[in-house]
C-alpha angles and dihedrals in degrees: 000000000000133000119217105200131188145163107220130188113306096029089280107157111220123197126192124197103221120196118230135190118257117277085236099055099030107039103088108207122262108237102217093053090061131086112279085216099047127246123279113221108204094182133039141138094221108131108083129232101029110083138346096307127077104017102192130023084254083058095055096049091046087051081053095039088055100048090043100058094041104059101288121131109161118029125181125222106226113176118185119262105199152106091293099041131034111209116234117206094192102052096038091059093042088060099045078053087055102050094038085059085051103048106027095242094303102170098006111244129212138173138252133127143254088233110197106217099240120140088229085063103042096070089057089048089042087053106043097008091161085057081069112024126092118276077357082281124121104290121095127192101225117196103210106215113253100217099050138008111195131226086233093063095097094056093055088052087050085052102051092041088053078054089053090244112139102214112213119203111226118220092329084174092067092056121101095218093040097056089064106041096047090161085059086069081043094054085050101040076052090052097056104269128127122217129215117202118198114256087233092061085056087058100039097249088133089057129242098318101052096044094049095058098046083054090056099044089048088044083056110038104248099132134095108171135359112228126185098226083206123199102172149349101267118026105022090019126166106258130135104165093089096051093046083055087053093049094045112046081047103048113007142282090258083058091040094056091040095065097036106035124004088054103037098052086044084052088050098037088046099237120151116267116208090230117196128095108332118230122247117225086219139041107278085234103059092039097048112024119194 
């Protein structure tokens, strides 16, 4: 909001409310505060048509267009497997055909899957795991339920590990279980699993909850890669660029690249992540105050 203010005859103040564009949509990105090597987006909903992200082709190549001009380089396509939406190989690479030829590769787009932990779902993924995986290599985006998480659930991460499939938990600090068993992420991360938390939840577009927990888990070391989980081109877009600033200005341009950019091309590339707490460039203290 702005605030139009000005003296008049007579001494009379006069203030005006003035309407202004969103910061999101109207903030174009400084050049020098973004990553000299581009940002790296894991997880999108970017390809239209196959689940509850891009609706329409247009749609598709606003969501690129977006991340493009705003510090992206590389995006994945991640469409949803679960029992709402059956994830479909073909046309998904069809469609990421379709937009590369569009845009020219800017930002270049590849394909995984939001893949939803259900035991209907793990003998398809044992069996094919490359027809999920990013890049078709060994990391896996793996949705947690919201309305129960299981005992047995550390024994399906054991198994896909023993697969040699590295599962990823995707935005454990959205989920409503999660928030409140924050050792439960520890024991996984322990165990040999990343996690990925949503670029909103930096910013506090998931509310309270959400954004307290992502500050936990990144005051403890429990994040591997910030994703934008994008939806669209306006409300869950697909812009990094505000929470690197967060990161960054908090914990340090080395942290910030870390988790936007150094992790998430070794996840697409397929090269082997240490795993395990990540290490702050700064004292938790002085980068998430409490």
């Amino acid at each position: 909001m702005l605030l139009q203010i000005a003296w008049k005859q007579r001494r009379e103040l006069h203030i005006r409310v003035l309407r202004q564009r969103h910061a999101v949509e109207s903030a174009a990105p400084q050049p020098d505060l973004l990553p000299p090597s581009g940002m790296i987006d894991i997880h999108s909903h970017v390809v239209w048509g196959l689940d509850d992200g891009a609706a329409s082709r247009e749609d598709s190549l606003a969501m690129l267009d977006s991340a493009a001009g705003h510090g992206t380089t590389a995006l994945v396509a991640t469409p949803h497997s679960n029992a709402q939406y059956a994830y479909q190989q073909e046309l998904t690479d069809a469609r990421i055909g379709d937009l590369t030829a569009h845009t020219g590769g800017r930002p270049q787009l590849l394909r995984g899957c939001d893949f939803h932990l259900s035991f209907e779902n793990l003998d398809g993924l044992l069996a094919q795991p490359v027809k999920y995986t990013i890049n078709g290599r060994q990391y896996l985006l793996l949705e947690c339920p919201d309305s129960c998480i299981g005992r047995h659930t550390e024994n399906v991460f054991r198994r896909l590990l023993e697969a040699r499939i590295v599962p990823i938990v995707t935005h454990p600090e959205r989920n409503p279980i999660l928030q409140r068993k924050l050792s439960r992420i520890e024991a996984w991360v322990e165990l040999g699993c990343l996690v990925q938390v949503t670029a909103l939840s930096i910013t506090g577009g998931f509310g309270r909850a959400a954004k307290s927990a992502v500050d936990k888990l990144l005051e403890r070391g429990l994040v591997h890669a910030v994703a934008s989980d994008a939806h669209d081109a306006v409300h869950r877009h697909p812009r990094l660029d505000e929470a690197y600033a967060v990161v960054r200005s908090r914990c340090g341009q080395d942290s910030a690249e870390v988790l936007f950019c150094d992790n998430p091309r070794a996840i697409v590339d397929g090269r082997p992540l240490p795993g395990g707490k990540q290490l702050p460039a700064q004292s938790a203290k002085a980068c998430w105050p409490f």
